[in-house]
N, C-alpha and C positions, 0 to 999 in steps of 0.2 A: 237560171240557176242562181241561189245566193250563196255566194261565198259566207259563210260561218268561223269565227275565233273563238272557241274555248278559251277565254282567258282566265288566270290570275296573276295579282301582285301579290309579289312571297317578301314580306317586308318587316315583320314581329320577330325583334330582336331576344324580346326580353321572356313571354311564353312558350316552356318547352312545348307542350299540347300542340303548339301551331306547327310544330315541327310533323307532328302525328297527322296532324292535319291533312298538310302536304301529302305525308307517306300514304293516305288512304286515299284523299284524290288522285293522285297518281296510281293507284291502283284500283281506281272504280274506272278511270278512262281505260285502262289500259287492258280491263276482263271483256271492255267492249267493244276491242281494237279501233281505238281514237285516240287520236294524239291531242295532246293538250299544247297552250304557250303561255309557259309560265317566267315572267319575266321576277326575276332575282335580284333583289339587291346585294351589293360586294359586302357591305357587314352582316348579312344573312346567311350568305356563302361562306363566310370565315367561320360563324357559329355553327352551325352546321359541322362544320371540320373539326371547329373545336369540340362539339360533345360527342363526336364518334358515332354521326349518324349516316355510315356507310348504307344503312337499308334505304333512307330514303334518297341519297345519291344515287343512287343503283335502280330507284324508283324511276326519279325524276330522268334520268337516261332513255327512258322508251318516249321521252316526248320533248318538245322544241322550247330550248333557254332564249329569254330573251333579257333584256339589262333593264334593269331599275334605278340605276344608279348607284353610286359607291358607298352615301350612309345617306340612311332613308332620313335622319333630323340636318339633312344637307351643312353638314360639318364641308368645311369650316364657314361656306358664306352660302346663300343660296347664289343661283347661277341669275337671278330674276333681280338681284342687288348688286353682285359684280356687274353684269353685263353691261347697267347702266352709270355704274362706278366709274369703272374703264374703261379706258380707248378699246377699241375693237381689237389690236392685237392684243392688248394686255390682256384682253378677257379671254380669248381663245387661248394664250398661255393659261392661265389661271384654270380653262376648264378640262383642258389637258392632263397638268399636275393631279389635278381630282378623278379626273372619269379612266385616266388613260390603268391606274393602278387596279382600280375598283373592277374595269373589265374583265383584265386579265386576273384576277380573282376567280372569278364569276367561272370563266375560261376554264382556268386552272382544276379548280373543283369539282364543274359538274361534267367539266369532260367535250364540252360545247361552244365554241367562240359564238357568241349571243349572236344571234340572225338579226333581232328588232331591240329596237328599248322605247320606251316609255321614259317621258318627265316624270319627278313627283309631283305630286299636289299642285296639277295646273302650275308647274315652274317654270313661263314661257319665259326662250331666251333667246335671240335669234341668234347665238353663234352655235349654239350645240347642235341643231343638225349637220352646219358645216362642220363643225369637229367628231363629230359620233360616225360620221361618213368616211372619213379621213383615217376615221381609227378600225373602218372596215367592220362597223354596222350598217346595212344596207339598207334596212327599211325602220323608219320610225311609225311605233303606234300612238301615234297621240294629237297634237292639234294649236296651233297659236289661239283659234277662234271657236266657235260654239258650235256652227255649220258644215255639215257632211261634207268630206272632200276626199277623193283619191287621184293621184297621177306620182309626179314626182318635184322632186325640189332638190336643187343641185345635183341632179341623177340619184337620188336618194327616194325610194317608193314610200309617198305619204298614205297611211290608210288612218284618218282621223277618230277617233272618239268621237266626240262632237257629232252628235247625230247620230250615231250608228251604236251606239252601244243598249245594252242592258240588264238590269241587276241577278247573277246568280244568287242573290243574296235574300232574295222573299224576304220576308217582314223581319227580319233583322233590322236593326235600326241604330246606328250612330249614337249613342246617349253621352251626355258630359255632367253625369251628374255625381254624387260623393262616392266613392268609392268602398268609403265604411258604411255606405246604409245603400247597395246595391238595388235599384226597381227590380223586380220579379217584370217576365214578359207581360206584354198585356195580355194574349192569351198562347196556349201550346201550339205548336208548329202540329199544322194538320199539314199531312204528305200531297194529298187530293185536293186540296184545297190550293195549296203554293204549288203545285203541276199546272193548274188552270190558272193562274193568275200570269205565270211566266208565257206560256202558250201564248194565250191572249197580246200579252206584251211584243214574244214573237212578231204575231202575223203583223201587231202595226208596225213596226221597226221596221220588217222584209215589206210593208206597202211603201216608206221612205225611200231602200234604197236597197241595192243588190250587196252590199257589205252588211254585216250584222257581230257582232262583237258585244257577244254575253258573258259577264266581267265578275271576281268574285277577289276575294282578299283569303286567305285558305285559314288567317285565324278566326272570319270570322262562322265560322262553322263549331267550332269551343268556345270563345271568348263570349259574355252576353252584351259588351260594350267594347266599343273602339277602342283598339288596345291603346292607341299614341295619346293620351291624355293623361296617364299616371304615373308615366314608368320615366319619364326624361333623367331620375338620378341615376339609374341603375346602367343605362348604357356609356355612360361619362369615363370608366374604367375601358372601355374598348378605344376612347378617343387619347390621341394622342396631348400627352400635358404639355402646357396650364390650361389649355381649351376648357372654360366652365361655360353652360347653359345662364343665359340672363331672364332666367323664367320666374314669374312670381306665384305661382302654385306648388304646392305639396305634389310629389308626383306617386304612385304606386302600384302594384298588378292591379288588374282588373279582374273580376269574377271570373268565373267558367259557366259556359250556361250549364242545363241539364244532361244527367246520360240520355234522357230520353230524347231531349230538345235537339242535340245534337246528334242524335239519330235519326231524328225522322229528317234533319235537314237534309244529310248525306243521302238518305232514302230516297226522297224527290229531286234530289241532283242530278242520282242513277237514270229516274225515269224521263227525268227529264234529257241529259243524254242520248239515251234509247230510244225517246221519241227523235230525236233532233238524225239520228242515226237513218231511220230508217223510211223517212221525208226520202222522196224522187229528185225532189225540187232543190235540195240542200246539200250544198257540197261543205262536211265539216275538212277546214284546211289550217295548215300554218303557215304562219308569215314570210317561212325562207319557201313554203311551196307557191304561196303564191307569187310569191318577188321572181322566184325562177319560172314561174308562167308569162308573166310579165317582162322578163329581162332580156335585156338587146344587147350587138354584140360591143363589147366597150370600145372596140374604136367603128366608126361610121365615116364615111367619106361623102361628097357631093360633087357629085360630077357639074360640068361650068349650066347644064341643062337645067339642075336642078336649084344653083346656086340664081341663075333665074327665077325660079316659083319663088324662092326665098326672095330677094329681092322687091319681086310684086306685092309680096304681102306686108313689108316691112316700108314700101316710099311712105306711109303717110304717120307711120312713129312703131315701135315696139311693140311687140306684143307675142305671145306663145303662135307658133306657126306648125304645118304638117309638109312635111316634106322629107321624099327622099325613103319613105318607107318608116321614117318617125316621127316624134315630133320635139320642136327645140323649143325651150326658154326664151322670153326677148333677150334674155342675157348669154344663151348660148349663139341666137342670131346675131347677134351684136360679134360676136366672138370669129363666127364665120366671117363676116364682113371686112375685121380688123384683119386677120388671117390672109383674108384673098389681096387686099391692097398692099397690109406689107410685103407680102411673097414677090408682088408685082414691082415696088422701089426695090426689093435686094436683089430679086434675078434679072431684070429687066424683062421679063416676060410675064405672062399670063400663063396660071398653072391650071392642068387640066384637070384638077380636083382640088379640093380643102375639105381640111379633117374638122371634126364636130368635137370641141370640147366643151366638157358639163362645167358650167360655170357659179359662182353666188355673184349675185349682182345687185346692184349699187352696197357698199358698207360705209360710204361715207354722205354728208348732206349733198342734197342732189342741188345743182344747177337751176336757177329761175329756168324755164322755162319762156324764152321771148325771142320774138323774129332775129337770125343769125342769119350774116353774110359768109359766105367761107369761101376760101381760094383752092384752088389745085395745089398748091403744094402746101395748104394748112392740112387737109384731110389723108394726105397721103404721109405726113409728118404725122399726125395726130398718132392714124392705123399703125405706123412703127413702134411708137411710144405705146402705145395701149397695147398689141401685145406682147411689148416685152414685159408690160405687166401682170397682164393673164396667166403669160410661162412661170412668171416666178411668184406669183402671189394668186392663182386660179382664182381671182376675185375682179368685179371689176367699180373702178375707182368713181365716186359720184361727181368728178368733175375732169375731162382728160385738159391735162396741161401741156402744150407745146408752143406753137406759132400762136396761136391764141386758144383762151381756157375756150371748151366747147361741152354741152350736157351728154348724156349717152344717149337721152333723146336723142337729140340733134344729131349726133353723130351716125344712129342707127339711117336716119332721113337721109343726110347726104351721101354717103355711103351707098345706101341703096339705090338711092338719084342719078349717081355717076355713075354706078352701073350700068344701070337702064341705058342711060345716055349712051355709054361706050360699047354697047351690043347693038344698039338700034344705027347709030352713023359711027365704028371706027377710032371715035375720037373723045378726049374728056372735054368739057365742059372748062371754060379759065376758072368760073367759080357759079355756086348757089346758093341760093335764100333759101331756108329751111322757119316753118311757125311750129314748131312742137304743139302737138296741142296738149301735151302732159307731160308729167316727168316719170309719171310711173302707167307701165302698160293697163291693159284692161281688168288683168286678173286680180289687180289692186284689189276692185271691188265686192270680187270675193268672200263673203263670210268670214271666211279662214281669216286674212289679211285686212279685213274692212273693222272689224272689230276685233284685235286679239284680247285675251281676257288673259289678267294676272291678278287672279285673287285666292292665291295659297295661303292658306291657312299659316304658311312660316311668311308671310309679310312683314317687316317691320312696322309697328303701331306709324301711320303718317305715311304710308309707303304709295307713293302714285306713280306709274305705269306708264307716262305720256313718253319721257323718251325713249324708252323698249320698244312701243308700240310701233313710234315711226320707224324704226328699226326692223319691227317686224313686216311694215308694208313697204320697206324699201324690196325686201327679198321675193315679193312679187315677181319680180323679173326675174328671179329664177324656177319660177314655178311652168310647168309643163303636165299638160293632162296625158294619156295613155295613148301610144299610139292606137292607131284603128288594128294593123293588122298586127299586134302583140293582144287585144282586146278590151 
């Protein structure tokens, strides 16, 4: 069965039409009982309100809001420029200030606390899934990297782009050119003709991968040209003063295509729908449906049985693990481990379970990676320390500092090692040699992680990506595929 997303981004500030747009897609899905996921941005939401477009509220009600973010020209800074600006708290402050208003907008208006969100314009930043998580968005649609991916990330259900998507948009096409001497299409939108083209696109996308995410923008269904290239003066009145755009173009509407154009698009959208509807093979779904197909219970416990399997899978360094009826992060493993050994210095005992929390891991420079000596009471010092930092900061630190600095590698190793040691004879070990052989687990290499891509169109001229990146493959260790028995 492929799971299917109806998607749009609802994001044209400045065209009412797109608003009508909206109001008929939402009502082509909804004559043909399918829900749609139309993720919104907070200044689309506010316009909306502001022209008294209760019908298409009222529309957009029969199907699943998801976030776009709070202003689609990422007023005031993008999140892909702070992130590497500032420190890691500063930026998660910073993205807070921004996202946390823009949601509750979103909330506010359409009547829906947003299930999913979406970046803009490929705006990879690695604190926002931990913030967008935090803010009780549960699943993001979108992707650091180019390559299919689903599971989760800091207990957050990733279902990427990258690879799985494609264009609701048939020969529609992007243009940047004058706006006073508009191209006519190259040729009319045939219905029959963009039905087969999207099919075909279909079947290969579903031979990739069992997610499929057929994606559409709702102005461009009116508009004949991307709206964001002409209009950047006109929404400057919505942004809070002195906030000016440092753009060197003339900005202005963009055309409308035809009545006809825009009809026959809507036409094949229908049919195409209909056909996607009535597929055996195709489950059309939304993102809060399938996040609760997928969802486990938020607290999980591990009996000392199972804190075994964990252990065996963890002596030889970090890595996403199954156990227990789920499966953990190396940064959630890691989490258990610090858990079981502080429990052990506070109570003087060995507890007969430890609780599973969703972790982000490493957010600072990781530790070289090289053969480490460690003592008994360095690692059992380390485990108190690390997590009273878990508790208060669910993150975990790329270097633990106590009796001596030690990597999360390495800590994951010895940790585990002592374990083993103290179930197999009784007793710990005075101390162990641990050779990390990485600092970051396997799922590093990843797609997703191995190559994140930041090339939004809102980049600053000069704009490079190296230290976001590494940022992005520190978070590796919190990434976790599906369990088996969730599916």
């Amino acid at each position: 069965m492929i799971d299917v997303f109806l998607s749009w981004d609802v994001e044209d500030p400045i065209h009412a039409e797109s608003d009508d747009a909206l109001l008929r897609l939402c009502q082509l899905l909804t004559a043909q009982h399918v829900r749609g996921n139309f993720f919104v941005v907070g200044e689309k939401a506010r316009l909306l309100r502001e022209r008294g477009r209760a019908d298409v509220l009222a529309a957009l009600a029969a199907h699943e809001v998801g976030y776009h973010g709070n202003w689609w020209f990422e007023y005031p800074e993008s999140a892909m420029v702070y992130g590497e600006r500032l420190s890691w708290d500063e930026a998660v402050e910073q993205a807070v200030r921004i996202e946390l208003p823009g949601l509750h907008d979103v909330a506010e208006i359409t009547g829906q606390w947003p299930v999913a969100w979406v970046q803009h314009q490929n705006n990879v930043a690695a604190m926002l899934p931990w913030v967008l998580r935090r803010l009780g968005v549960p699943v993001w649609n979108g992707g650091f990297g180019s390559g299919p991916l689903t599971g989760w990330l800091m207990d957050q259900c990733v279902v990427s782009r990258g690879g799985h998507s494609l264009s609701l948009q048939g020969d529609w096409t992007a243009g940047d050119g004058d706006p006073l001497q508009p191209q006519p299409p190259a040729r009319a939108v045939d219905p029959a003709r963009e039905l087969r083209a999207f099919q075909e696109q279909f079947e290969a996308a579903a031979e990739r991968a069992a997610v499929v995410v057929p994606l559409g923008h709702p102005t461009c269904w009116v508009t004949s040209e991307w709206w964001g290239w002409y209009e950047w003066d006109e929404p400057l009145h919505h942004r809070p003063a002195p906030y000016t755009y440092q753009r060197s173009r003339q900005w202005r509407r963009v055309p409308l295509r035809s009545a006809a154009d825009s009809a026959a698009h809507f036409a094949w959208t229908a049919q195409a729908v209909a056909w996607l509807a009535q597929r055996s093979d195709v489950c059309l779904t939304t993102f809060g449906e399938y996040h609760a197909r997928h969802a486990e219970p938020r607290l999980i416990w591990l009996d000392l049985t199972q804190v075994d399997q964990l252990a065996g899978q963890l002596v030889d360094g970090p890595r996403d693990t199954a156990v227990g009826g789920t499966t953990l992060s190396a940064a959630d493993g890691l989490g258990v481990l610090a858990h079981l050994f502080s429990q052990i210095v506070r109570t003087q005992q060995v507890p007969q379970r430890v609780a599973v929390q969703r972790l982000l891991g490493p957010t600072e420079p990781l530790a070289p990676a090289a053969p480490t000596v460690v003592s008994r009471g360095a690692w059992f010092a380390l485990a108190g320390q690390l997590y009273d930092t878990l508790v208060e900061q669910r993150r975990v630190p790329g270097v633990l500092r106590a009796v001596q600095d030690l990597s999360p590698a390495a800590a994951t190793m010895v940790w585990a090692r002592a374990w083993q040691h103290y179930r197999q004879t009784g007793g710990w070990p005075t101390q162990l040699e641990v050779s990390p052989p990485s600092a970051l687990p396997p799922a590093a290499e990843l797609d997703f992680f191995r190559a994140p891509r930041a090339s939004s169109t809102h980049a600053p001229a000069g704009y490079t990506s190296g230290p976001l990146a590494e940022q992005v493959r520190r978070q590796s260790w919190s990434y976790r595929p599906f369990a088996a028995a969730a599916g």
